[in-house]
C-alpha positions in Angstrom: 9.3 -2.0 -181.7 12.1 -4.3 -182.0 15.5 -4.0 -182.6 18.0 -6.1 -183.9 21.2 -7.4 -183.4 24.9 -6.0 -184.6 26.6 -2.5 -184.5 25.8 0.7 -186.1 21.4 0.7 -185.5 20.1 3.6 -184.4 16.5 3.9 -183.7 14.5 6.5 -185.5 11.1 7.8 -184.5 9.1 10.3 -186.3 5.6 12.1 -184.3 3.5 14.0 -186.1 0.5 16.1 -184.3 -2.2 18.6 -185.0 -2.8 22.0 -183.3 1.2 22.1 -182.3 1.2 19.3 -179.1 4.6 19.0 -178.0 6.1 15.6 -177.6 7.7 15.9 -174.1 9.2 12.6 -173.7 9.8 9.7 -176.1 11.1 6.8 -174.8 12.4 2.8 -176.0 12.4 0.5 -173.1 12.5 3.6 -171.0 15.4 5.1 -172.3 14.8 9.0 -173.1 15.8 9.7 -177.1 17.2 12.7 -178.8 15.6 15.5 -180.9 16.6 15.5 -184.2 14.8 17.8 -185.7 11.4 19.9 -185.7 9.5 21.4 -188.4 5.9 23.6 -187.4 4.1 24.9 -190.4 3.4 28.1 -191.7 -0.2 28.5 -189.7 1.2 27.2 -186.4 -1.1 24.0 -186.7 1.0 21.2 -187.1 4.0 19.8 -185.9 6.4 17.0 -187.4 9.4 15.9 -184.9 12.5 13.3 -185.2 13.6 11.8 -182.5 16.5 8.7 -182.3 18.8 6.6 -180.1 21.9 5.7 -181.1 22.1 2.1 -179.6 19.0 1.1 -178.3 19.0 -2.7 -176.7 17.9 -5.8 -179.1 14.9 -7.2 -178.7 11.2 -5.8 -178.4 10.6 -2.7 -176.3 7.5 -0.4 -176.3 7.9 3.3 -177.8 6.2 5.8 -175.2 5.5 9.3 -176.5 4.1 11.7 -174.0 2.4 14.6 -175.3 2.1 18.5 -173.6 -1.6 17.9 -174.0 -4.4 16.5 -175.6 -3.9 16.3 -180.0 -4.3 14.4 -183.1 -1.0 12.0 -183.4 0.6 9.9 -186.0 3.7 8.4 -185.0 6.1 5.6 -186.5 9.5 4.3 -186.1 12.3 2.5 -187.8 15.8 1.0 -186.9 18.5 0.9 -189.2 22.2 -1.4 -189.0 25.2 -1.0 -190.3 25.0 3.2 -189.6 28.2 5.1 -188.7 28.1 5.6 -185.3 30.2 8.4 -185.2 28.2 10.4 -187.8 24.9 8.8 -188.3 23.0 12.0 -189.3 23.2 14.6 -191.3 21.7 17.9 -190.9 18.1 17.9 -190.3 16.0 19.2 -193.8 12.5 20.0 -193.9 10.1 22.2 -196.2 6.3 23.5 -195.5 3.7 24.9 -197.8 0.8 25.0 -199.5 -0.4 25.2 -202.9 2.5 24.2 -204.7 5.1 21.7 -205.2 7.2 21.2 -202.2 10.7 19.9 -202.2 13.9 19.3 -200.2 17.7 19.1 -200.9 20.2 17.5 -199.3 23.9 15.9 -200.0 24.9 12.5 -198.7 28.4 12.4 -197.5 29.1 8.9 -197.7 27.3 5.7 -198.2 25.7 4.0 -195.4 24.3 0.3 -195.2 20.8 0.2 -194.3 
């Protein structure tokens, strides 16, 4: 992945997995990042997780996500500039169902650049 340049960019990764796996480690350029936020469904069988660092180093580094054992994975990652640093997240939403219309809500406090 690869990060660029100025202040406020934290680094965003989302890992997604079947049959619960546990992410036990993700990394940028060897540097641990924090939970966000976990959501497992309903029937226990998958698991969507957010994980960031708020100032990773610029340039190109490899993500590494190490896994409690052997699953299904979908991961992907983003990097944003311009972010307060001091408040860059709000509280972590998510929703799980089946059947029906899903759907979220959440309030921004202020804008942010990205």
């Amino acid at each position: 992945h690869t990060v660029g340049a100025g202040s406020g960019r934290p680094l965003v990764v989302g890992v997604s997995s079947q049959n619960v796996g546990v992410a036990t480690s993700v990394t940028y350029n060897g540097q641990p990042l924090t939970l966000l936020g976990t959501r497992t469904n309903n029937g226990n069988s998958y698991r969507a997780s957010m994980y960031y660092l708020l100032a990773p180093p610029s340039g190109t580094a490899n993500i590494v996500v190490t896994m409690s054992s052997s699953t299904i994975l979908v991961g992907g990652a983003t990097s944003f500039a311009g972010v307060d640093p001091v408040t860059p997240f709000g509280t972590f939403v998510s929703a799980d169902g089946g059947g029906g219309a899903g759907s979220t809500s959440q309030r921004r406090a202020r804008s942010a650049r990205w």
